[in-house]
matplotlib code that plots the C-alpha trace (Angstrom):
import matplotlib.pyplot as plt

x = [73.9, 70.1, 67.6, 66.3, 70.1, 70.0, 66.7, 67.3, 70.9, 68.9, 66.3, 69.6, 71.5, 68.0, 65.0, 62.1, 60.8, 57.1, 55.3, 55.8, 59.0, 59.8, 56.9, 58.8, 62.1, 60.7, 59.3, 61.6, 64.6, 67.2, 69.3, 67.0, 63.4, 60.4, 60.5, 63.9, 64.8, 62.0, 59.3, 56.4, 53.6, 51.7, 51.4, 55.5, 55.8, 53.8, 50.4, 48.5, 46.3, 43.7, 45.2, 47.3, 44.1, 41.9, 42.6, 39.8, 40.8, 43.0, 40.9, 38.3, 40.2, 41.4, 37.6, 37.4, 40.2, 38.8, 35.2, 37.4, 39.0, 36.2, 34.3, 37.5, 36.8, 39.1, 42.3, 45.3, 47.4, 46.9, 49.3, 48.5, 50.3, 49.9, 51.5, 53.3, 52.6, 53.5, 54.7, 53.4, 50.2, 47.5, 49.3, 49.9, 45.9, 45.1, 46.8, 45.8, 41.4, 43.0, 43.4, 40.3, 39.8, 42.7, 42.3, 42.2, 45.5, 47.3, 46.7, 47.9, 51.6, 52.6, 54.4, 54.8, 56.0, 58.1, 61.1, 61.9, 64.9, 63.6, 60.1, 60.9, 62.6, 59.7, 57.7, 60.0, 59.4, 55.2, 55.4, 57.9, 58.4, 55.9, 57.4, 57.0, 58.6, 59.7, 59.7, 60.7, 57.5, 54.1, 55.7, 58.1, 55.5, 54.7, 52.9, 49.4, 45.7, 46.2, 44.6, 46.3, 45.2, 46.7, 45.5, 46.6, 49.3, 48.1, 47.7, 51.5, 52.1, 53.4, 50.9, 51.1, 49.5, 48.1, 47.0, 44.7, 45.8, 44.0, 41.9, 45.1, 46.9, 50.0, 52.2, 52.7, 56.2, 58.5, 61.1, 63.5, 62.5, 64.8, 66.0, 66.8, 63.4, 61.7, 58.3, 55.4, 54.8, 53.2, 55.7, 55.1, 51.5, 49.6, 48.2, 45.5, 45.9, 44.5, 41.5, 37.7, 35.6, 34.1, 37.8, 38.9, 36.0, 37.1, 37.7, 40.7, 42.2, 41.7, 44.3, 43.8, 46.1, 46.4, 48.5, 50.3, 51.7, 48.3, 46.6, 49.4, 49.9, 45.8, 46.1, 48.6, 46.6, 43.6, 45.6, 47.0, 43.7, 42.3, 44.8, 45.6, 42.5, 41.8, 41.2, 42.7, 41.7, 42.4, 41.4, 42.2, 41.5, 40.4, 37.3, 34.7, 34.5, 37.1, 36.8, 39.2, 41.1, 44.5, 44.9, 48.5, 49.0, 52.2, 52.2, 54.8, 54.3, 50.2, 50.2, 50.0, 53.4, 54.5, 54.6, 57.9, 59.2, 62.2, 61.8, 62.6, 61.1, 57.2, 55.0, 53.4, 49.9, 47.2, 43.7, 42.4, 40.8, 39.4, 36.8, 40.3, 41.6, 38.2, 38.6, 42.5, 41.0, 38.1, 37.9, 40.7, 38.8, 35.6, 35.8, 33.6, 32.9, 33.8, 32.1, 32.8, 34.9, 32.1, 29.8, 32.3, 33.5, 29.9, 28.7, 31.5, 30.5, 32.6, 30.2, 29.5, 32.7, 33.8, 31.2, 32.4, 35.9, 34.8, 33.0, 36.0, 38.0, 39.1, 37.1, 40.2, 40.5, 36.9, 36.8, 40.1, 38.0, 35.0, 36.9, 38.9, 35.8, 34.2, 37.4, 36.8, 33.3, 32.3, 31.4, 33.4, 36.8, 37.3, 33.8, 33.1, 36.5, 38.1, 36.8, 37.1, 37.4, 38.0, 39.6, 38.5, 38.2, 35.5, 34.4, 34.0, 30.9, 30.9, 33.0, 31.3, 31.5, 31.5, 27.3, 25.6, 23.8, 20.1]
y = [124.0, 123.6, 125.2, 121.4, 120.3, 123.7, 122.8, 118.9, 120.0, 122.5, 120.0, 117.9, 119.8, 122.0, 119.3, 119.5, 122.9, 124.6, 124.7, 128.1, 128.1, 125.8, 127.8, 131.1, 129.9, 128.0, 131.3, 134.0, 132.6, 135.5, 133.3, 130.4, 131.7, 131.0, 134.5, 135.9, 134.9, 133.8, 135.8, 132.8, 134.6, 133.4, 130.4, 130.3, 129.9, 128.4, 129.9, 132.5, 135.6, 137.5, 140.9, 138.1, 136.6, 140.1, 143.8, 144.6, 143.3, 145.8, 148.4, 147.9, 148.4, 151.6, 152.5, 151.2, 153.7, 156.6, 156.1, 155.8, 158.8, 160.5, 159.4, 160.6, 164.1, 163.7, 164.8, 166.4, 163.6, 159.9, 157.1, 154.6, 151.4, 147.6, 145.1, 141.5, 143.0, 140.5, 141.7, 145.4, 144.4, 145.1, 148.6, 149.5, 148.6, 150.4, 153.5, 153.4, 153.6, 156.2, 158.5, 159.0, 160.9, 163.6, 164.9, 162.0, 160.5, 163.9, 162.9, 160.0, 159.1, 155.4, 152.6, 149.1, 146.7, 143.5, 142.3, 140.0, 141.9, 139.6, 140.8, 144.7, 144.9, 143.1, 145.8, 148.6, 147.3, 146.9, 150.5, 152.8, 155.9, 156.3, 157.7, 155.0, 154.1, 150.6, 149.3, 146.2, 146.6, 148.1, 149.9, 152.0, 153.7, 157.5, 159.3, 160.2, 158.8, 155.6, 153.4, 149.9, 146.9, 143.1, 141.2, 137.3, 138.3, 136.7, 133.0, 133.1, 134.2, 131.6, 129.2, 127.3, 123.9, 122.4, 118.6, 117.1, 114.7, 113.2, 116.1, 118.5, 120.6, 119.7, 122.1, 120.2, 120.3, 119.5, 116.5, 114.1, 110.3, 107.0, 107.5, 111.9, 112.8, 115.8, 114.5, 116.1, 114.8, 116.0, 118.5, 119.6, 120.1, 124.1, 125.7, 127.7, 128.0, 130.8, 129.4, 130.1, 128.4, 126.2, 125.3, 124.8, 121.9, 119.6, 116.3, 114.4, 113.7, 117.3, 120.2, 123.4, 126.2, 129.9, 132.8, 135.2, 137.3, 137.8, 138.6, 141.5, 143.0, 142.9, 145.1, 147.0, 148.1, 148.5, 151.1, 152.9, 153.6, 154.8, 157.4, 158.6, 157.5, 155.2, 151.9, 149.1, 146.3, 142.2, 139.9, 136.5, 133.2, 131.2, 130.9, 133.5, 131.9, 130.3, 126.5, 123.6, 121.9, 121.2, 123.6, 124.2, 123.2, 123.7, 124.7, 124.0, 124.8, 124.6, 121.7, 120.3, 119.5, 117.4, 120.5, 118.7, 118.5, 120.7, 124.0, 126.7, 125.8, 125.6, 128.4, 127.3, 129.2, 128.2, 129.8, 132.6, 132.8, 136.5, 135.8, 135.7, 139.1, 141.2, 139.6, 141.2, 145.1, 144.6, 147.2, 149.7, 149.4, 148.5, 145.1, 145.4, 142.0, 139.7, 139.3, 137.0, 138.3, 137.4, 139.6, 142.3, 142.6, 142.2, 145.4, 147.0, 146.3, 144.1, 142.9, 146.1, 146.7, 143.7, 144.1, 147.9, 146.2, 144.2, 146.1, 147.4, 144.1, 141.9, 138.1, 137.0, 139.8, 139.7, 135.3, 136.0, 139.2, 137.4, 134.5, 136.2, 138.0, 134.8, 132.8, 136.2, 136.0, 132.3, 130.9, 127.2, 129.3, 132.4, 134.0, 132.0, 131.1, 134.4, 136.4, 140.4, 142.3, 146.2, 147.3, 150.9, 154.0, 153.8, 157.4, 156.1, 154.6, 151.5, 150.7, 150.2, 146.4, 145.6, 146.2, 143.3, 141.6, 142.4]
z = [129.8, 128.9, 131.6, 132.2, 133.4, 135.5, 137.3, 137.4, 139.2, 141.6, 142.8, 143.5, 145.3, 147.1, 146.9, 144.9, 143.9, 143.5, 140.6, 140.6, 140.7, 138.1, 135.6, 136.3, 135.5, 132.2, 131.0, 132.4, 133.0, 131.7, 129.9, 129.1, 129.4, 126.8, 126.6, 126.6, 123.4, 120.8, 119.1, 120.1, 117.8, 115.0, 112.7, 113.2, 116.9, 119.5, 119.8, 117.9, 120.3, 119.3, 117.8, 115.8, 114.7, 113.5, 113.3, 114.3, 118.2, 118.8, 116.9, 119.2, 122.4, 121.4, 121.0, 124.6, 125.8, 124.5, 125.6, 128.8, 128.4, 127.7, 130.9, 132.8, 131.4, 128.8, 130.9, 128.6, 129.2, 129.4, 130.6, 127.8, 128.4, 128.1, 130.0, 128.1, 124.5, 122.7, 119.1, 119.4, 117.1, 119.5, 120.4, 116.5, 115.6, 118.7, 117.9, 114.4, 115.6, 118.4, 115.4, 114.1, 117.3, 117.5, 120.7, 122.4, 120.3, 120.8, 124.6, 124.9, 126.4, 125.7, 127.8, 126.8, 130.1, 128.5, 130.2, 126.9, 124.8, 121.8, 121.9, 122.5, 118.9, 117.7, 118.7, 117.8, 114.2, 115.0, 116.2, 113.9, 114.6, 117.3, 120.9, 123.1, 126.3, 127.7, 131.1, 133.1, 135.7, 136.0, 139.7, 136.5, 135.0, 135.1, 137.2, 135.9, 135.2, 133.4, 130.7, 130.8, 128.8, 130.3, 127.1, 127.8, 130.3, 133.8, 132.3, 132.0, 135.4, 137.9, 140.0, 142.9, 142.9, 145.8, 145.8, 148.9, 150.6, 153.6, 154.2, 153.8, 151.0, 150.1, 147.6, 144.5, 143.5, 141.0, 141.8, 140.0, 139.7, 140.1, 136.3, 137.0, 135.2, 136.5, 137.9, 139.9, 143.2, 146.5, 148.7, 152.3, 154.2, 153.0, 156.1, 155.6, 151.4, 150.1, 148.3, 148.0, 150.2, 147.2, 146.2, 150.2, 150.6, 147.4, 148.4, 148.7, 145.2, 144.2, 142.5, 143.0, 141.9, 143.0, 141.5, 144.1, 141.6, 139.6, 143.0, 143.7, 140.5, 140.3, 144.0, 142.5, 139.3, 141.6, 143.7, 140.8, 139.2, 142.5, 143.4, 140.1, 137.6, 134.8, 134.4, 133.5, 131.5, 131.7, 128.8, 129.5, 129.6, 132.7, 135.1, 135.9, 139.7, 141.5, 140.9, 141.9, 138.5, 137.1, 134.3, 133.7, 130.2, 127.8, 124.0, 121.8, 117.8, 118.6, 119.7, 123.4, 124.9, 128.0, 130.8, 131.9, 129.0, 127.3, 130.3, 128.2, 125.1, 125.3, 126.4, 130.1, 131.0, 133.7, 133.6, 135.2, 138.5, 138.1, 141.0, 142.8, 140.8, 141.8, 145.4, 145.9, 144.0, 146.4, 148.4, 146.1, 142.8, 141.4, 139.6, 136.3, 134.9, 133.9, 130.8, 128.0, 125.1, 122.7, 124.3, 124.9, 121.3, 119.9, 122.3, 121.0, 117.3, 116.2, 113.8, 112.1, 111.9, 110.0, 107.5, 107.0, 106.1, 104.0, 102.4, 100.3, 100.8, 97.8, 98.1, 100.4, 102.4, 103.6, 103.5, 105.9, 107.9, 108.8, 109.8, 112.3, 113.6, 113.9, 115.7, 118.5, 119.6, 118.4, 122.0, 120.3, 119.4, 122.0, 122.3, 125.5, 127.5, 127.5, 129.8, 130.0, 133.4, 134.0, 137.1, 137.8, 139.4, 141.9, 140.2, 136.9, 135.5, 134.1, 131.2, 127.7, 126.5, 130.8, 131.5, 133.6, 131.3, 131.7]

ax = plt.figure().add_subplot(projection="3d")
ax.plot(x, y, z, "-o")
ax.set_aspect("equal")
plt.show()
C-alpha cells in the first residue's frame, strides 16, 4: 500500500492531521519515508547541497573544527559528529583538510546521526575504512567536548502551520476533499502559538509556521556544548529573524513538486527560523550569528583556496572549481539565503567565519 493510501485512510478513519504530522511521515516514515530508502543526492535525485556542489565546502569546515579545537585548548579527544549527513561527502572532504593537522586528526572520535539504512551504506562507501560510529539520535552520542556540524538538516524537520482566521490561529491541517484528495484546510483554534511578536500581530489571511522539533534539538545542542564543551554548527537555509510566510515547498528530480502530491516521494523542507533557534539556546549557549554563507565561506578563504586548486587543475577541473565556489557564496545561488549559526560554549570566543560584521 502507497504512504498516500496509508495517510488518506488515517485522516478517514482519525480526521485531518497537522502539517507536521503529515511532513514527518512523508520523510521518515520507516517503510515509506523520502528517506528510508533513496539516496536523494546530486544531479540523479532530487536536490543537489553544497559539499555535493564543491570540495572545498567541506574542506573548509574541517578548518572551522580545528580552529575550534584549538580555542578549546586542543583537548586529546574530540566528539566529531554531524547530524543528517547526507552521502558522507561533507565528512570525507572534512577529514581529508583535518589531516593536514595531525594532532588535531589523531584527536578526533567520529559519529555520524542518520536514521535512513539507505543513506548509512552510502556513507560507508564515502568514508572507507575510517572508524566511525552511527547513531539513530543526537541524545546517543558519547560523552565528551563535542564539535557537531547540522549542514541542511533543520529545513527537513517537521512544521506546524498556523493560518489566521478572524483574529485567531488556527492549525493548518491536512484533510481529504469530496473526490478523497488530500487538501489543506484550516483545523482547530492555536492558543497562545508560539510565535514572535512580529509574526503574532499579522493580519488575518496570514501563515505562519514554527518547528518544535528544531527548537528542542537546538536546546538540546545548546546544553550539550555547555556542560561538556564545543560547539556546534547549523548551516541552513531560512530566515535570519522570525517572519510570517508559507514556506513549505517539495522537490522532486529539481524541480518544484505539488507538496500533496505522491508522500513519500519528494523531499519536503521549510525555512529556517534561526531567530527562533538562538531564542530556545538563549540562556544555555551563546548564539553566534547568523551570518550568511557567502560571508562565512569567503572569511574562511574560500576564494584563495579555489585559486590554489586550480592552480594545478586541468581547464575543466578549474572551469568546474570556480563554478562551484561561485554557486557557494554568490548572494543569487547560496551566498545570501543560507545562513550560518554556531551554538557555543559560553567560554569560547567567537567562532572564525561567525564575527559581527563591522
Amino acid at each position: 500500500m502507497s504512504l498516500a493510501r496509508i495517510l488518506t485512510e488515517r485522516i478517514r478513519a482519525t480526521g485531518p492531521m497537522p502539517v507536521s504530522e503529515f511532513m514527518g511521515a512523508a520523510l521518515a516514515d520507516p517503510e515509506h519515508g523520502y528517506y528510508m530508502g533513496r539516496d536523494p543526492f546530486g544531479m540523479a535525485g532530487d536536490f543537489t547541497t553544497a559539499p555535493e556542489i564543491s570540495q572545498i565546502f567541506g574542506e573548509l569546515i574541517g578548518l572551522w573544527c580545528a580552529l575550534v579545537w584549538q580555542s578549546m585548548g586542543s583537548p586529546a579527544r574530540v566528539v566529531l559528529a554531524e547530524i543528517g549527513p547526507g552521502r558522507g561527502t561533507l565528512m570525507a572532504d572534512l577529514l581529508r583538510a583535518a589531516a593536514a593537522l595531525p594532532p588535531f586528526a589523531l584527536a578526533l572520535d567520529v559519529h555520524l546521526i542518520e536514521t535512513s539504512p539507505a543513506l548509512r551504506n552510502r556513507q560507508r562507501q564515502s568514508l572507507g575504512d575510517r572508524r566511525v560510529a552511527w547513531h539513530q539520535r543526537f541524545e546517543d552520542l558519547p560523552d565528551g567536548p563535542l564539535l557537531l556540524v547540522a549542514n541542511e538538516l533543520f529545513d527537513a524537520l517537521p512544521v506546524r502551520q498556523l493560518e489566521k482566521e478572524g483574529g485567531v490561529w488556527r492549525e493548518r491541517v491536512v484533510a481529504l476533499d469530496d473526490h478523497g484528495a488530500l487538501v489543506f484546510a484550516a483545523g482547530p483554534v492555536v492558543t497562545d502559538p508560539p510565535l514572535a511578536p512580529a509574526v503574532l500581530g499579522a493580519p488575518d489571511g496570514a501563515l505562519a509556521e514554527f518547528c518544535p522539533q528544531g527548537r528542542e534539538l537546538a536546546r538540546a545542542m545548546a546544553r550539550r556544548v555547555t556542560t561538556q564543551g564545543g560547539a556546534a554548527l547549523i548551516i541552513d537555509y531560512g530566515y535570519e529573524k522570525s517572519a510570517a510566510g508559507d514556506s513549505l515547498q517539495a522537490l522532486k528530480g529539481h524541480k518544484h513538486h505539488p507538496v500533496l502530491s505522491q508522500p513519500g516521494h519528494a523531499d519536503i523542507t521549510a525555512h529556517v527560523d534561526f531567530q527562533a533557534l538562538a531564542e530556545a539556546a538563549a540562556g544555555i549557549a551563546v548564539a553566534h550569528g547568523p551570518v550568511s554563507q557567502g560571508r562565512f565561506l569567503a572569511r574562511l578563504g574560500l576564494e584563495e583556496r579555489a585559486r590554489m586548486l586550480m592552480a594545478n587543475a586541468t581547464p575543466e577541473q578549474a572551469a568546474h572549481l570556480a563554478g562551484g565556489a561561485r554557486r557557494l557564496i554568490d548572494p543569487g545561488e547560496m551566498g545570501t539565503l543560507f545562513k550560518v549559526m554556531a551554538l557555543a560554549n559560553p567560554l569560547l570566543p567567537v567562532p572564525p567565519g561567525l564575527e559581527p560584521a563591522e
